[in-house]
C-alpha positions in Angstrom: 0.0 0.0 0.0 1.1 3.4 -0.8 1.6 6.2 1.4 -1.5 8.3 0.6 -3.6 4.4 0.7 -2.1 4.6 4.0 -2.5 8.0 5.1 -5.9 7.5 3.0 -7.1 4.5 5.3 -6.0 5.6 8.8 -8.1 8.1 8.0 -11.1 6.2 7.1 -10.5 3.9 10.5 -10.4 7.1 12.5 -13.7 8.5 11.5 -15.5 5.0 11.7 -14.2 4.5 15.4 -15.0 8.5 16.1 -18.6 8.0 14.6 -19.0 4.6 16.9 -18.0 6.0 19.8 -20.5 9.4 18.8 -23.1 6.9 19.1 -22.4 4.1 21.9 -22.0 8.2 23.8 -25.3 8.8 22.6 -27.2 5.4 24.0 -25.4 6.1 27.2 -27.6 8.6 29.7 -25.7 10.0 32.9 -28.5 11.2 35.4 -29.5 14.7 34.4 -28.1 17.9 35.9 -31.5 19.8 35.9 -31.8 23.9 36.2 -34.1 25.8 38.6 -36.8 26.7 35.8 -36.6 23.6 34.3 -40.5 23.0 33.3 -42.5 20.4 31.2 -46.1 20.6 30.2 -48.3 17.8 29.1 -51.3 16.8 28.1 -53.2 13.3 29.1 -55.5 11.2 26.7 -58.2 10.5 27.1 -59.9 13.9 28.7 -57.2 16.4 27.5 -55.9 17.0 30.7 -53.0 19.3 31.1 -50.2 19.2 33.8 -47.2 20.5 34.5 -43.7 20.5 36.6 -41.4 23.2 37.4 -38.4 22.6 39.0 -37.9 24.8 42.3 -34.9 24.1 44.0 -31.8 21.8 44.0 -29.8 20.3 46.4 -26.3 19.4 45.9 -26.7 15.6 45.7 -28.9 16.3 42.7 -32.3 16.0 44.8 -34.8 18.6 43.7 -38.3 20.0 44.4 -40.8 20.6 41.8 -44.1 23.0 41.6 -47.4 21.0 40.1 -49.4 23.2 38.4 -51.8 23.8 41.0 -49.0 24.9 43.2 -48.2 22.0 44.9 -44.5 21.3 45.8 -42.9 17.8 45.2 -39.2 16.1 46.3 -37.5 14.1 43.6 -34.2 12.1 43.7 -31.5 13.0 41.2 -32.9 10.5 39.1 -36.4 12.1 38.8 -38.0 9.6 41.2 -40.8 11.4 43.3 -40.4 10.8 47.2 -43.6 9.6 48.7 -45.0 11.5 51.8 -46.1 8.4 53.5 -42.5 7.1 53.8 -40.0 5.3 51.5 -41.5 2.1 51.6 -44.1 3.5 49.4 -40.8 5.1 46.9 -40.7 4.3 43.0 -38.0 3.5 40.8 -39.5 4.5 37.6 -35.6 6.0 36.7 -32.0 4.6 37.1 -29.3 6.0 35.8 -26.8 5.7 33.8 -29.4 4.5 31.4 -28.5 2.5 28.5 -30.0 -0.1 26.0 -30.7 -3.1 28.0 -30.6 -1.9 31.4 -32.7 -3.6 33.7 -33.9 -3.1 37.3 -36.7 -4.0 39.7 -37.8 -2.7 42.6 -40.9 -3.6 45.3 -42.7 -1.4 47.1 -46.2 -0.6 49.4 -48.6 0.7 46.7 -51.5 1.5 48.9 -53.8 -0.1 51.4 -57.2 -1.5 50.8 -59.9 -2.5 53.1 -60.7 -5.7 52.5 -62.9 -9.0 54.6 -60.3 -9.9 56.6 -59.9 -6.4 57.4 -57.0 -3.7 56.2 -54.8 -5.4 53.3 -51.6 -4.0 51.9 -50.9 -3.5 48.3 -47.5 -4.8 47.7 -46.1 -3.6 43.9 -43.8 -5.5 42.2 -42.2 -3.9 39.1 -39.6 -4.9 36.8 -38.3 -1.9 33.8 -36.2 -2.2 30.8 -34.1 0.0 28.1 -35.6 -1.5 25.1 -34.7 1.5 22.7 -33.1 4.3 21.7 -35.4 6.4 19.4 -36.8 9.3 17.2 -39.7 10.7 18.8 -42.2 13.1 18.0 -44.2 15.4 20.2 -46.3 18.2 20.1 -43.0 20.4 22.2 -40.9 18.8 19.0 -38.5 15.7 17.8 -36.1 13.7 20.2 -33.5 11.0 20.7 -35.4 9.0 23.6 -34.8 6.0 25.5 -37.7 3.5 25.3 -38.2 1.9 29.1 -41.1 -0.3 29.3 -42.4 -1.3 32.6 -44.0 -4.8 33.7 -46.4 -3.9 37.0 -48.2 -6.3 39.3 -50.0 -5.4 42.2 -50.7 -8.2 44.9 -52.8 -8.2 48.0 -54.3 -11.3 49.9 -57.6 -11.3 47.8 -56.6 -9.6 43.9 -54.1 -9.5 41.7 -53.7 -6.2 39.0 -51.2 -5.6 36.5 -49.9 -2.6 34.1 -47.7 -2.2 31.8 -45.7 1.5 31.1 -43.8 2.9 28.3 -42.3 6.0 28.7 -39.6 7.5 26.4 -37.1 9.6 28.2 -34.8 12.1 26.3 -31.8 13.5 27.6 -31.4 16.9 25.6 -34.9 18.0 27.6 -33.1 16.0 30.9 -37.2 14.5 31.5 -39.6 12.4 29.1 -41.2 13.6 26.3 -44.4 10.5 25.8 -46.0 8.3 28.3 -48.2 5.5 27.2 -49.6 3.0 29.8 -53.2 0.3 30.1 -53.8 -1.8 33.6 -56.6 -3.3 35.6 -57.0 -2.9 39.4 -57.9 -6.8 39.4 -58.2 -9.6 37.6 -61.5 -9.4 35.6 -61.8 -5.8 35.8 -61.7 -3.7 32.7 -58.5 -2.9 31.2 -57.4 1.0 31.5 -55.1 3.1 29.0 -53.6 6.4 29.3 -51.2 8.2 27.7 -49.5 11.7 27.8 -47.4 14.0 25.5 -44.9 16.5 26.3 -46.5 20.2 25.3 -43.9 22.3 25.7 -40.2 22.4 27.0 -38.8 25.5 29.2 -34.9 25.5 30.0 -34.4 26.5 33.1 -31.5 28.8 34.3 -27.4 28.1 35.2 
């Protein structure tokens, strides 16, 4: 091989590797450094409802509040996992980070409390998610590279079991998730729910 073949070639390797490691960066998600200001609107099917979550105050661990629209405040992790009021045995994982194509994780936790013959039963949820793609995806706030994590939900109690399953497409340039699709039944026999919600509009918060 000549010189320029050579020259020519090591060339050609370079921007191949460069261009591979563009992308494996690209299907690799560090948890999010969000802004005070951060704040996403959607809207829920069926019903049109619209919601919202603006980002208050952070800690330095990452930890933030958040305002609902009707002025509520809510605590977050640094991986956008709301802290329940009744304790952390009742804490999701809906997020883990670093998020990457086939992650997977499972947590358990109290889901609720239901009054049943025997007399107060709790509602233990089992849940198992999974980074099953890396994706285009369009919205009314606009088009982004998304994670696909699809959830696998079962609720268990002495007397019923329910199940859901949950998409949701998360999209690190907008550091939150831009689609939420999800169907469930409290029991087994009852009627089969689905929701879904769409990110409206993106604000970036401030440094």
């Amino acid at each position: 091989m000549t010189r320029r073949g050579l020259v020519i070639a090591l060339s050609i390797g370079f921007c191949l590797a460069l261009t591979f490691s563009i992308a494996q960066a690209a299907e690799r998600a560090e948890t999010p450094v969000r802004k005070v200001g951060d704040k996403w609107v959607y809207r829920d099917t069926p019903g049109d409802h619209m919601w919202s979550r603006t980002v208050v105050t952070i800690e330095p661990n990452g930890e933030y509040t958040a305002k609902r629209g009707d002025d509520v405040i809510l605590k977050f992790d640094a991986a956008g996992n709301e802290f329940d009021l009744r304790g952390p045995e009742y804490n999701e994982q809906r997020f883990k980070f670093p998020m990457e194509l086939g992650n997977q994780w499972f947590h358990s936790r109290t889901a609720r409390w239901v009054w049943g013959k025997i007399g107060p039963q709790e509602v233990i949820e089992k849940a198992t998610w999974e980074v099953q793609g890396f994706e285009k995806v369009s919205v009314p706030a606009g088009t982004f590279e998304c994670f696909r994590v699809v959830g696998k939900i079962w609720f268990l109690n002495a007397a019923n079991v329910g199940y859901a399953d949950r998409i949701y497409w998360y999209c690190p340039s907008i550091r939150g998730i831009a689609k939420l699709q999800g169907r469930g039944q409290g029991s087994q026999g009852s009627v089969m729910r689905e929701s879904a919600s769409e990110l409206i509009s993106f604000t970036d918060g401030k440094e």
